[in-house]
N, C-alpha and C positions, 0 to 999 in steps of 0.2 A: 406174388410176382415182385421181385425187385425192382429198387429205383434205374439200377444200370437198364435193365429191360425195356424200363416206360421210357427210359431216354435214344431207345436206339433210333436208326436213323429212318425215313422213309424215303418217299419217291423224289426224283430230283421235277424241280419245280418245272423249268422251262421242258423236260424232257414227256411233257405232257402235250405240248402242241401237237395240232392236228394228229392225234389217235396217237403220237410215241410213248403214251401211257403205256403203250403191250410192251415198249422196250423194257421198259424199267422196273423191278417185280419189287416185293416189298420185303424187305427183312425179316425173318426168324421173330415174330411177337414187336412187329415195328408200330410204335404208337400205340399198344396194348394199355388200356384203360383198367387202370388201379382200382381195388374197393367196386363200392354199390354207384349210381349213378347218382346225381341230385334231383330234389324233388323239383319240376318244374310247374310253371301256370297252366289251367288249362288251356290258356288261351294261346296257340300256338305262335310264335317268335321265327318267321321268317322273312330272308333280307335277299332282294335276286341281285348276284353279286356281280356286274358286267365287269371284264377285265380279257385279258392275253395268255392266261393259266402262268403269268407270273407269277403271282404267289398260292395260284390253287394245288388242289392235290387230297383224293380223299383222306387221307388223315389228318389232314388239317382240319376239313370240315366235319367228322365224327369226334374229334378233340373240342372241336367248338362246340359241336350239339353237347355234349358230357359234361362238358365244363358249365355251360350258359345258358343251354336250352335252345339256344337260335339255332333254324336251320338255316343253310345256306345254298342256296339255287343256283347253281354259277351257270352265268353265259358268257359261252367264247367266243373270242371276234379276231380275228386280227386286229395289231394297232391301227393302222385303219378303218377298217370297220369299227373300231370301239370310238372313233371320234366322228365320224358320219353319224352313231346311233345316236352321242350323247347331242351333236345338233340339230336332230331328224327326229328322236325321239325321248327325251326326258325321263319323260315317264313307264320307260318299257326296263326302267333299271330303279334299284334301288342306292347300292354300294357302287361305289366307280372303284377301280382298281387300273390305275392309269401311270405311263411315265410324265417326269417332269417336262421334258421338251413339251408335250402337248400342251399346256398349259394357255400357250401362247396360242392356238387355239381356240378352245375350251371356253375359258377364262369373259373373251368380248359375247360368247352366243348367253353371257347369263345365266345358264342353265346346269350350274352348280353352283351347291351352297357352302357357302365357306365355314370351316368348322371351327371353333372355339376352343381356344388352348388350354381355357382353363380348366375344359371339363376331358381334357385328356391327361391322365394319371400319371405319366412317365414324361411329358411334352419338356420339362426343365431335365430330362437326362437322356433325351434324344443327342446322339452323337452329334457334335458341331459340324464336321463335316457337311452336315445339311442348314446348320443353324447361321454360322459366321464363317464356312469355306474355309477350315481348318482341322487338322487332325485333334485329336485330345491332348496330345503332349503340345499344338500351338503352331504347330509348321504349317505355312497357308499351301494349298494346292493352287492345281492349277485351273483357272477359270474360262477358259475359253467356249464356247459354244455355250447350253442353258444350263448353267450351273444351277443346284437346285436354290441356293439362297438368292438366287436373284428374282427370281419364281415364286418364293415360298409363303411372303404376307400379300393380303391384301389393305388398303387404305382403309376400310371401313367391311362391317357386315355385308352390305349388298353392290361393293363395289365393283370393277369391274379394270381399278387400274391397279398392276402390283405396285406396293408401299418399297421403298429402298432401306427402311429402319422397321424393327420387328415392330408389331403390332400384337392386337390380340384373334385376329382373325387369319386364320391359315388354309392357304389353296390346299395341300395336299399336305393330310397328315403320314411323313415319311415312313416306310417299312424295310424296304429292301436298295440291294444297291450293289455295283461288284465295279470291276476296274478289268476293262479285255483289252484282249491281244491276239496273237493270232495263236493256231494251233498246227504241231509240226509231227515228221515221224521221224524220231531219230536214229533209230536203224537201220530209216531205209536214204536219210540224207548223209548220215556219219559224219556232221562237223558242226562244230557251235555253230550256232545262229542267234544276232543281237540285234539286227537291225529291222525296222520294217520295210527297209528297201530290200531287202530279199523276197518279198512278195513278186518281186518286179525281174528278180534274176534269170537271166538266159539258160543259167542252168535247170532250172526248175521248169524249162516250156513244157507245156503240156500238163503239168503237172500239181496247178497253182490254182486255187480257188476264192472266190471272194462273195460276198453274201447281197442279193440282190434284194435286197430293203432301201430304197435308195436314199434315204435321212441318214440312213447308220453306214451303208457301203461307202457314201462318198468323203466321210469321214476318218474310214480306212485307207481308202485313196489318196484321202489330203496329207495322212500319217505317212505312205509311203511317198509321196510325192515331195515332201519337204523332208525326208531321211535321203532321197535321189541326189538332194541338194537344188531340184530345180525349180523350187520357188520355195520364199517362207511368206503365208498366211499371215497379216493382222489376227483374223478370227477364224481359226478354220470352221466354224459352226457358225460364220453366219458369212458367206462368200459374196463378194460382187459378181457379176452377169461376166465379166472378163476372167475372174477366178475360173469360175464353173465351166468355162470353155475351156481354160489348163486345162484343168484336173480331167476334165473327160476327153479331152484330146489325145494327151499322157496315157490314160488308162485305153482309149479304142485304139491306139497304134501297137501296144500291146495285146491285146484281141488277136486282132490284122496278124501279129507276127505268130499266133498260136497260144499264149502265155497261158490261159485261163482253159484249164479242163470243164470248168461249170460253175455257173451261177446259181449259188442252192437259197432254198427260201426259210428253210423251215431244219428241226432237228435232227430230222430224219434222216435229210439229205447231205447233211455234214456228219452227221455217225458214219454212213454209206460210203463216203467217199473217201473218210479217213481210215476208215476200218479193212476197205477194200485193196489200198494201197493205190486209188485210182486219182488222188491227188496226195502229196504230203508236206504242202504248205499253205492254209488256207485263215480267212477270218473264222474264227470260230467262239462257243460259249462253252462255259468252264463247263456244266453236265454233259456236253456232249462229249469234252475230251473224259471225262469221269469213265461215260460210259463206254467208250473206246477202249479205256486201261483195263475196266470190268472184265471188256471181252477175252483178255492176255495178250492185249495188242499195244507195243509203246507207245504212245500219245504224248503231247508235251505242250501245256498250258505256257507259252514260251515268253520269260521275259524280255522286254527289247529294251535299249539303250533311251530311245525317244521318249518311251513314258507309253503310258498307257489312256485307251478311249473308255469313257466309265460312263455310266448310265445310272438311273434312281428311278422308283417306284414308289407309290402314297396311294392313300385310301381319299376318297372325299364322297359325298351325296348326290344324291340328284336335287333339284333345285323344291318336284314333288314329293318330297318327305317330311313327313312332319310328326309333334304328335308320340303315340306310343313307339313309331315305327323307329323316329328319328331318335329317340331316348337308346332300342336298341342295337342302331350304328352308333352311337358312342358306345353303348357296351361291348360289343363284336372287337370295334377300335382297341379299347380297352385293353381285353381280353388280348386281339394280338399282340401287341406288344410287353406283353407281363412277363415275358420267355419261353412258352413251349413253342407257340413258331419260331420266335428268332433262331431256337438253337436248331429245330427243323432244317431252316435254311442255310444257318450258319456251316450244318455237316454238307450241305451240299456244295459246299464253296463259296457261298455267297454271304454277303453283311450283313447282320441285323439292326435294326435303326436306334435300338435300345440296347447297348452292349452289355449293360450288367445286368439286365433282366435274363439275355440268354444263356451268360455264361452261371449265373443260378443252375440254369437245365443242362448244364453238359456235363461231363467227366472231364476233371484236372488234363487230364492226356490229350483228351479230344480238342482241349481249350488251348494247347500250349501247340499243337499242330497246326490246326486249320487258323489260329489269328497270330500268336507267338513268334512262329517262325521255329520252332524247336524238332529235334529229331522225336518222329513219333515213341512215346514208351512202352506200345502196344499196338497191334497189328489195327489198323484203320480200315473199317470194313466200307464199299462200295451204296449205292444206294439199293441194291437187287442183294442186297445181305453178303456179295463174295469181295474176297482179298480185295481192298485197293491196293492197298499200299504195307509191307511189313517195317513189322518193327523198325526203329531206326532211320526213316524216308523221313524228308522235308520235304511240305510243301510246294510246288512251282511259286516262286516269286516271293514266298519268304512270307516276312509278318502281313499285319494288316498296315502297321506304319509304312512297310518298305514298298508296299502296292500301290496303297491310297494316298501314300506321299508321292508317289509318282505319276498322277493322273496327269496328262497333258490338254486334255480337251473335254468335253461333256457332249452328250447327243444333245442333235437340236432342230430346230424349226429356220431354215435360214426367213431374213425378208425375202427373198426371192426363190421362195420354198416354189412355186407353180414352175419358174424356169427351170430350178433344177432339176424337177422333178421327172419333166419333158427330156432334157439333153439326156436324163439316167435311161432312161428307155429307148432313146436313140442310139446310149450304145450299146445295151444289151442286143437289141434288134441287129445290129450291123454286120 
């Protein structure tokens, strides 16, 4: 079997929540394992890997077993639930697989171990973007809400306050990471769209959806709300108590007038409704517009003028690992980031934390598409093996400079994460 073979693409990552596995089927020999297997210990090599199926996906994990011998037990939780379990329960996980906002969290209950940089192989060619809040060519992004390097050291081994200058102790060793916006149908709107205040347009009532997470929805809110013009945010990731009445004010008077067909929670329900044509401007995540395209339905991963809300993901332990166990979460670590997942991820739209490890694993073509910004040289197949995109197509949003240079905010944890959390539910209810 050929190298193009092993490199083809698999399941898109998030298109895995709550059962959307069925959506997403797997390519023509996707992740097909080269040669004999390696010999491993008797002693079996498993790690129960708690996370959001942000970076899971069975071919990640029969890649891992082939390559390293570890299995890997994944348990799914909602982001919520994954931060309830790590406070409630330690020990019922091994791998954490978590976002950076959490941290702030996480980080005071103790009950994660902070990992050591030196014994991760790729850690000096992990993308700055996580490292010093800058692209690799040097252009600083934008830092608003939990930027991951503000998050990213701790003061000492067992500390418990993040360090403002690198250390050698790291909260969360980075993996994934993407830069969103909202997602549109444009033949059934037929006119550019740049702004995030068209979330908010009269002509779209009925017609407009927005995602009911309320850390990441009122984010999106805060995006449209200062594209309205009618306030600009210090921090839109960390609001005052006067803020978050705005913003949810703003957004239930819209409600009131009709604007919002549905508040979805999960993939499912934003495939559904873009696919349906029963909303065609809504928040959304880059596999689902994938999977929309898959279907033969225009979808459009839409860049806006404002910039873009982007988000990160990192591996770290439980605080109960130790031992042979802990030896193989640096391995598993390891092993991620050397490039068969990155480029995994990287085909599904998404960053990998280690850029030249990934683009090692992909084809010049697929490299010069999904990060480049370049017209594809070859037809770019979907992650269920059909057409995405033929010859010739560029990306939504262009390189990875022209996206991640434009980040305007990060997901986050506000100080008054309990208030807002309450008014978000007040106005979904209303």
């Amino acid at each position: 079997m050929s190298d193009a073979t092993d490199k083809s693409t698999g399941l898109s990552r998030r298109s895995l929540i709550k059962g959307a596995a069925g959506l997403a089927g797997i390519a023509s020999g996707a992740g097909a394992i080269t040669g004999f297997p390696a010999v491993h210990s008797a002693e079996p090599k498993v790690l129960r890997y708690l996370g959001t199926a942000v970076n899971e996906g069975d071919e990640l994990s029969k890649r891992c077993f082939a390559d390293t011998g570890i299995k890997i037990e994944y348990i799914t939780a909602t982001t919520d639930d994954v931060t309830k379990r790590v406070i409630t329960q330690p020990n019922s996980f091994d791998v954490l697989d978590t976002e950076y906002f959490s941290l702030k969290k996480l980080v005071p209950s103790g009950n994660i171990l902070a990992l050591d940089a030196k014994k991760i192989k790729e850690f000096d060619n992990i993308t700055p973007v996580f490292t010093k809040g800058q692209l690799p060519n040097g252009k600083k992004i934008g830092d608003q809400g939990t930027a991951p390097w503000k998050v990213l050291y701790l003061e000492g081994k067992d500390s418990k306050v993040f360090s403002k200058t690198p250390t050698e102790f790291v909260t969360l060793i980075p993996t994934v990471y993407n830069a969103d916006t909202l997602g549109i149908r444009p033949d059934l709107i037929k006119r550019p769209i740049g702004s995030w205040a068209e979330l908010l347009n009269p002509e779209f009532k009925g017609k407009a959806s927005i995602l009911n997470i309320p850390s990441i929805g009122i984010m999106d809110a805060a995006m449209v709300v200062e594209a309205t013009g009618q306030y600009k945010y210090p921090d839109k990731g960390n609001m005052t108590r006067a803020e978050i009445d705005l913003t949810m004010k703003i957004l239930t008077e819209a409600k009131k007038a009709g604007q919002f067909r549905a508040f979805w929670k999960d993939f499912n329900e934003s495939v559904n409704l873009m696919a349906s044509g029963e909303t065609v401007i809504q928040s959304m995540w880059s596999p689902a517009v994938t999977k929309v395209r898959s279907m033969g339905i225009p979808c459009v991963f839409q860049p806006l003028k404002e910039g873009y809300r982007s988000w990160a993901s990192g591996f770290c332990v439980s605080k109960g690992v130790s031992g042979a166990k802990l030896d193989w979460a640096y391995e598993f670590v390891n092993w991620f980031l050397s490039g068969w997942a990155g480029a995994y991820l990287n085909r599904q739209g998404y960053y990998s934390a280690v850029l030249s490890t990934a683009k090692s694993q992909m084809e010049a073509y697929e490299w010069a598409y999904w990060m480049e910004g370049k017209p594809a040289e070859k037809d770019i197949k979907g992650p269920d093996g059909t057409l995405l995109e033929k010859a010739g197509a560029v990306r939504d949003g262009g390189s990875y400079d022209d996206r991640m240079g434009n980040v305007a905010c990060w997901n986050a944890v506000m100080d008054e994460n309990d208030y807002m959390v309450r008014k978000w539910n007040e106005f979904i209810a209303s």
